[in-house]
C-alpha positions, 0 to 999 in steps of 0.5 A: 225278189232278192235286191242286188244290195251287199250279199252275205259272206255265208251261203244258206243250205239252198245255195249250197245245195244248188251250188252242188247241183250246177257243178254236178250238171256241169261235168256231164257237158265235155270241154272243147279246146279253143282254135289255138290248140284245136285237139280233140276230145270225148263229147260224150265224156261227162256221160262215160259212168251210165252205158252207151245205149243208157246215154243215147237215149237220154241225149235223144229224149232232153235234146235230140242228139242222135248217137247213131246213123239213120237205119238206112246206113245200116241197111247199105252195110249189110247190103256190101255184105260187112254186117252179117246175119250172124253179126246181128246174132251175136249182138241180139244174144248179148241182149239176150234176144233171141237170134234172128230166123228169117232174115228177109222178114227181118230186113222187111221190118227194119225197111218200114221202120225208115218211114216211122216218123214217130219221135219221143216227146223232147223236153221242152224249155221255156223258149220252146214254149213261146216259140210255139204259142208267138210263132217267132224263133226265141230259141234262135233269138236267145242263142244268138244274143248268148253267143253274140255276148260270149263272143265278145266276152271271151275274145282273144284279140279279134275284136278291135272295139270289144263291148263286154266287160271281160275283166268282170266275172262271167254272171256279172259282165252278162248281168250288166249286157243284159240290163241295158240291152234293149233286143228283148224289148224290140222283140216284144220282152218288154220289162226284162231290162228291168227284170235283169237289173234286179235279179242278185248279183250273187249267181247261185241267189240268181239261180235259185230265183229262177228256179222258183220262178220256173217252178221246175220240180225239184227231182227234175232240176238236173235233167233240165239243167242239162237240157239247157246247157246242151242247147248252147253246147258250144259256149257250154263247151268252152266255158268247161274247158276253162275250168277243165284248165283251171283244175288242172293247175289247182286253181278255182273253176266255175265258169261254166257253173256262171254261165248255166245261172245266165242260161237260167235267167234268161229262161226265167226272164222269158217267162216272168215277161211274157206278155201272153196270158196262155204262156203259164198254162203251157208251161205247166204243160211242159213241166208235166212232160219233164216229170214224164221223161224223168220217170221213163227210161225205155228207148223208142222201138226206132232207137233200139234197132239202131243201137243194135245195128250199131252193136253189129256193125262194131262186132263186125269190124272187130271180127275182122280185126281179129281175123286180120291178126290171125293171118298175121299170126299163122305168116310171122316171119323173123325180121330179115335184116339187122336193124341199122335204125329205129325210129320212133313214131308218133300213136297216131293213125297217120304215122302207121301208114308212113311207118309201113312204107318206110318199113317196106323199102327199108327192112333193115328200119325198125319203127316204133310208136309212143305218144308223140310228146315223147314223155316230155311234157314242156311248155316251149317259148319260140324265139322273140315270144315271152309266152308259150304253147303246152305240148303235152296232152291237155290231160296233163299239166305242163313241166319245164318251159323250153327256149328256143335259140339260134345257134349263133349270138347274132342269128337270135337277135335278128331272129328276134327282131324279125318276129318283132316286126311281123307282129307290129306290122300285123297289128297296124295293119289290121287296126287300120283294115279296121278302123272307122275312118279306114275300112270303107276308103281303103277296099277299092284302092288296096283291094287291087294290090290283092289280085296277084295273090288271089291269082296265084292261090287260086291257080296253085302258083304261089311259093309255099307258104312256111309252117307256122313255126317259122312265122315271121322267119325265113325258113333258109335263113333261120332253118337252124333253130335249136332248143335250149335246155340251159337252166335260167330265167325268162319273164319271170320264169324258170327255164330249162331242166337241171341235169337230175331231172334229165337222167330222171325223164330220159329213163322214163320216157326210154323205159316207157317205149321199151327201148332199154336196150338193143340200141341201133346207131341212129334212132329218129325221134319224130315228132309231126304237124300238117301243112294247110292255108286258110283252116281254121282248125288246122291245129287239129291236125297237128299232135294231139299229144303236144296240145294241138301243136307240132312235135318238133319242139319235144322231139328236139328236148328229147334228142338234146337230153338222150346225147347228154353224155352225163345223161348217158352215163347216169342212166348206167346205175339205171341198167341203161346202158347206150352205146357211144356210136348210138346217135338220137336225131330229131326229125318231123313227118308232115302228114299232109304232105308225106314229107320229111325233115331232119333237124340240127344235121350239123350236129351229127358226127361225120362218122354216121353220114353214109348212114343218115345219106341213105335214110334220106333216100329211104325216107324220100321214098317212103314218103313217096309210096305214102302220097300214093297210098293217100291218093287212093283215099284223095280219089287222085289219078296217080299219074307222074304228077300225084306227089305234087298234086298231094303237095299243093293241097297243102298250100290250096286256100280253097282246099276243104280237105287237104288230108284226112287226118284221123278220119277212120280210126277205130283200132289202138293196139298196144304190143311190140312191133313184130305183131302189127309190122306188115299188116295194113291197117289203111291209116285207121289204126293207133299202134303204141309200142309195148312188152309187157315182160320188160314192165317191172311192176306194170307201171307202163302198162298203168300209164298206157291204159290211163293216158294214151288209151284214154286219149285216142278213145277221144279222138275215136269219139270226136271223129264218132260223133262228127259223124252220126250228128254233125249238127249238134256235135260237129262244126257243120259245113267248112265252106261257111265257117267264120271265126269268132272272138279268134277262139272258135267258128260258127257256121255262117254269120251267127248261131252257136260256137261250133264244136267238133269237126267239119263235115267234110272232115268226116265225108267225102261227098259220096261216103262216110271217110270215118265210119262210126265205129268205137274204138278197138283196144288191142293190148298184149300184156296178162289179163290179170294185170290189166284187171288191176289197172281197171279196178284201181282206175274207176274212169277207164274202168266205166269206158271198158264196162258202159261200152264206150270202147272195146278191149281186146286181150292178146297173148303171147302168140299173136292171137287176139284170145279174149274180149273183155266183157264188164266188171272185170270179166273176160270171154274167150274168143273162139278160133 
């Protein structure tokens, strides 16, 4: 073995080649965001350059990850009549099966394959192989001496006595864990203290050893080191997501490279200790089943019919997609009224409804949809914070950092005095829940000062509680707070934005939602967050696009820099010209409660008050028509109390789903207003606002298909795969949730960080709130020029070709015309 002395400066050519292959292995695992910034993102992400069906039968063989739901699932559809022989056709020609002739018989078949139990041989690592052969758990023993380590080395702050030494490097604080914990021994591993302690310090050496001593062919590293990420896909996840940030900002990832050499060592550890003279020659065995699996990509009979079933349930539901269209098209009328405000939505599917409703008691109100950070991507500082949050999407790195301020010199200290305060008096008061002496004397006496708030919560009394960014201020007092965009210093940080990359950001981002001209009075900008009590991944609910954060931050930037009237003025030499009577207004919807605000009112000229007075009144309204609207899918009784009722779900502790949030989105369309303005779209639908004959250059376009387009396919993704394997790919049941290191939840006291969302997230208790659909991309603009955006950008390219989403193409009259169909070709779609 190699000893742990001082190790080489150069790597040899194993090192390095190994090196390639753990970063290799290490993109194919997507990053998972901490509870902080909850946001959501593709889980199938590292896997977009091999085909949907391809990556389905890989995750089935190595880990027995379903990518769909059981056959039953689509046995019930058919039954209600959403799949259609004639859906099922299309798929099977695509495949160039033939077409089905007796459907009976068809059914027939697909009922007797729910009762085949037969499952393709998985891959077995080591501690399936001793889990066999001592009938003790060890995949459960090691994941949770993994967890319970990560747990600790990754906490941020949860832990008042933290064991790990998290200042080390991930190998080495696991390394020296591991040498002294004495679980492994307890359990029957004699030796493997012993074992750890000798292995290289170094852990690309460390992992080369264990490969040696596990004797994994060398064409079959790779599946296997995938294998044991996904089986501690949690941790993995988070490790990524750590490099994920580290790249971003140009530094020096490897995190999860580090943490894959630790999952190997335990395998390796577990095999060289063994006490069992049988476990050699089983794990020959399993080493033969890896070769097998290596060689053999055909799918189960069982896989291929779910695969094609899912095939027709997407068809399906793009068929009705582009029938709904149609009737849109054949019934598009002019606008009635002159627009007397625009406001601009957040894409998101919950804005679509809310949109549609304030359209419907305000026609003389035009919406339009752009991606909610409003092409302002800052990192903003809350009053008496010195650190602060992205709010952009995790796709880019963040610009300016923002203050917040009061509007009065002596409101700001007392502000800052305020969330002082709050954090020192949160800080004693957990140490002393904590702490040795305390935490048994203090339940019975203090315990008792908690049961009026418990009565209160529980019965729905309590006042409501404050959104989180009013956190340690009263909301009346402390209501006027503003931004600052004043050019200065701040813990040793340049803040604000210089009035040249004002006039610069104001004319993209206004270029961006083709808003250069026929400007209306009053034009909202607005942002959104949730409202929602005890859930831990309730900044999931918030903006993806401000990174799990609200959008009152940058829709108040945005509104501050759109008034600039050296702004304005610039943005003239730009052919942006906005009328002086234009006033921009920041505002946030929030989705859980259907309940608007303006911000900075007192800033707005008197000569426009008759105005906003009666946007509020249409805003109350919408907002009221919305709440019945989500009752419907709440399954509340609407009565005279449905509005509260909505209310008080978002401040109900005991509430599992306070809103549906994304549940359901399957369609991104991508044209102006006028095409999707009357159609109902069930809050399933992201609607971005776009007219392509206004994109000079198709650089809007470009940013569209390469960002947004990018990012809703994730959410889409996320909600799918919460959906068709919950266990691996979910956060399982909410009610069991307990949080660890502050950075995630397991599902109950141990096991793996839990990734995605809960199941009630995704399930109502009778059926499915997100049906398993991929993505329908809708986008008005020549098919030519969408062409050259796929071939200069090989990613988006691979989510279009592998199946991952569906791109649609509509022209100029509304119709949807085309279906994309791989390697730059398109097929016309029938009327």
């Amino acid at each position: 073995m190699t000893t742990n002395n001082v190790l080489p400066l150069e790597k040899t050519e194993p090192e390095i080649l190994l090196r390639e292959k753990l970063q290799l292995t290490s993109k194919k695992i997507a990053p998972v965001w901490p509870l902080e910034n909850f946001v959501a993102v593709n889980p199938y992400m590292g896997l977009s350059e091999m085909r949907f069906e391809r990556a389905a039968n890989l995750l089935s063989k190595i880990a027995g990850i379903e990518m769909t739901l059981p056959i039953q699932f689509y046995l019930d559809e058919i039954e209600k009549g959403k799949i259609t022989k004639e859906d099922i056709n299309v798929v099977r020609i695509k495949k160039g099966l033939n077409p089905i002739q007796n459907f009976k018989e068809y059914l027939a078949q697909l009922r007797v394959e729910i009762d085949n139990k037969f499952q393709y041989p998985e891959l077995q690592t080591v501690s399936d192989v001793k889990s066999t052969l001592s009938q003790k758990d060890w995949n459960r023993f090691v994941l949770d001496r993994v967890s319970n380590w990560a747990g600790a080395y990754f906490d941020k702050g949860q832990a008042v006595w933290n064991t790990a030494k998290s200042k080390e490097p991930l190998f080495a604080a696991w390394k020296a864990d591991a040498s002294v914990d004495r679980t492994p021994k307890v359990m029957g591993l004699g030796g493997f203290n012993t074992w750890v302690n000798e292995l290289p310090n170094d852990p690309i050496q460390a992992a080369q050893y264990a490969l040696e001593q596990l004797n994994i062919p060398e064409d079959c590293t790779n599946l296997y080191l995938h294998c044991l990420l996904l089986r501690i896909g949690g941790w993995s996840a988070f490790s990524a997501r750590i490099d994920w940030e580290n790249e971003l900002y140009g530094k020096e990832g490897g995190k999860l490279v580090e943490f894959l050499c630790i999952l190997l060592c335990w395998e390796a550890g577990m095999l060289s200790c063994s006490q069992r003279p049988q476990m050699k020659g089983k794990w020959a065995e399993a080493i033969k089943i890896l070769e097998e699996l290596r060689q053999t990509e055909e799918s189960t009979e069982k896989l291929k019919q779910k695969l094609l079933l899912q095939g027709a349930f997407d068809y399906a539901a793009q068929r009705r997609l582009i029938e709904q269209f149609e009737s849109k098209k054949d019934s598009q009328k002019p606008r009635p009224q002159k627009t007397k405000i625009k406001a601009i939505f957040c894409i998101d599917v919950r804005s679509e409804l809310y949109r549609r409703n304030l359209e419907m008691v305000a026609p003389e109100v035009e919406t339009l949809g752009f991606a909610g950070f409003f092409a302002f991507p800052i990192k903003y500082v809350p009053i008496g914070h010195n650190q602060g949050n992205a709010q952009c999407p995790v796709l880019l790195p963040t610009g300016q950092v923002i203050l917040e301020e009061m509007s009065e010199k002596d409101l700001q200290k007392q502000a800052i005095a305020s969330r002082k305060l709050k954090r020192q008096v949160n800080s004693a008061w957990k140490s002393f829940k904590s702490g040795a002496i305390s935490c048994f004397s203090f339940v019975s006496p203090i315990g008792l000062a908690y049961l009026p708030k418990l009565f209160t919560d529980s019965y729905g009394l309590s006042r409501p509680v404050p959104h989180p960014n009013y956190n340690g201020l009263d909301k009346k007092r402390f209501s006027n707070k503003r931004i600052s965009l004043e050019v200065g210093q701040h813990d040793n940080e340049k803040v604000g934005i210089a009035i040249e990359d004002q006039i610069v950001m104001a004319k993209n981002a206004l270029t961006a939602m083709s808003l250069t001209e026929g400007f209306s009075p009053l034009i909202l900008i607005v942002g959104h967050g949730s409202s929602t009590v005890n859930n831990p991944h309730g900044t999931g609910l918030d903006c993806g696009a401000c990174a799990g954060q609200t959008g009152e931050a940058n829709a108040k930037v945005a509104v501050a820099v759109l008034n600039n009237k050296a702004v304005r003025k610039a943005l003239v030499d730009h052919q942006i010209r906005i009328p002086e009577s234009t006033v921009f207004i920041a505002a946030q919807h929030d989705t859980t409660t259907d309940e608007f605000e303006l911000f900075n009112e007192d800033q707005i000229p008197v000569s426009h008050n008759s105005e906003v007075n009666e946007l509020k009144q249409w805003l109350e309204e919408a907002g009221h028509y919305s709440r019945m609207e989500r009752a419907k899918r709440m399954n509340i009784t609407q009565n005279k109390n449905t509005d509260q009722q909505i209310i008080n779900r978002s401040k109900d502790w005991a509430q599992v789903r306070p809103e549906w949030g994304l549940a359901g989105c399957s369609t991104f369309v991508v044209a102006p207003r006028n095409r999707t303005e009357g159609l109902d779209f069930g809050g399933r639908s992201f609607l971005h606002s776009y007219e392509w004959n206004k994109d000079k250059g198709f650089g809007v376009l470009e940013l569209i298909m390469t960002a947004p387009m990018v990012v809703t396919s994730w959410i889409n993704l996320q909600y799918y795969a919460s959906t068709v394997d919950n266990k691996n790919y979910g956060s399982g049941n909410k009610t069991l949730h307990n949080i660890i290191g502050g950075v995630g939840v397991l599902e109950g006291y141990a096991g793996d960080l839990r990734t995605g969302l809960p199941w009630q997230s995704v399930h109502d208790g009778k059926i499915f709130q997100n049906e398993p659909l991929r993505l329908n991309v809708v986008i008005e603009a020549p098919i030519e020029e969408m062409n050259k955006i796929l071939a200069k950008h090989c990613s988006v390219k691979q989510l279009c070709d592998n199946n991952w989403i569906h791109l649609l193409a509509m022209d100029t009259q509304g119709k949807v015309s085309h279906r994309y169909n791989g390697k730059l070709e398109w097929e016309e779609i029938a009327a």
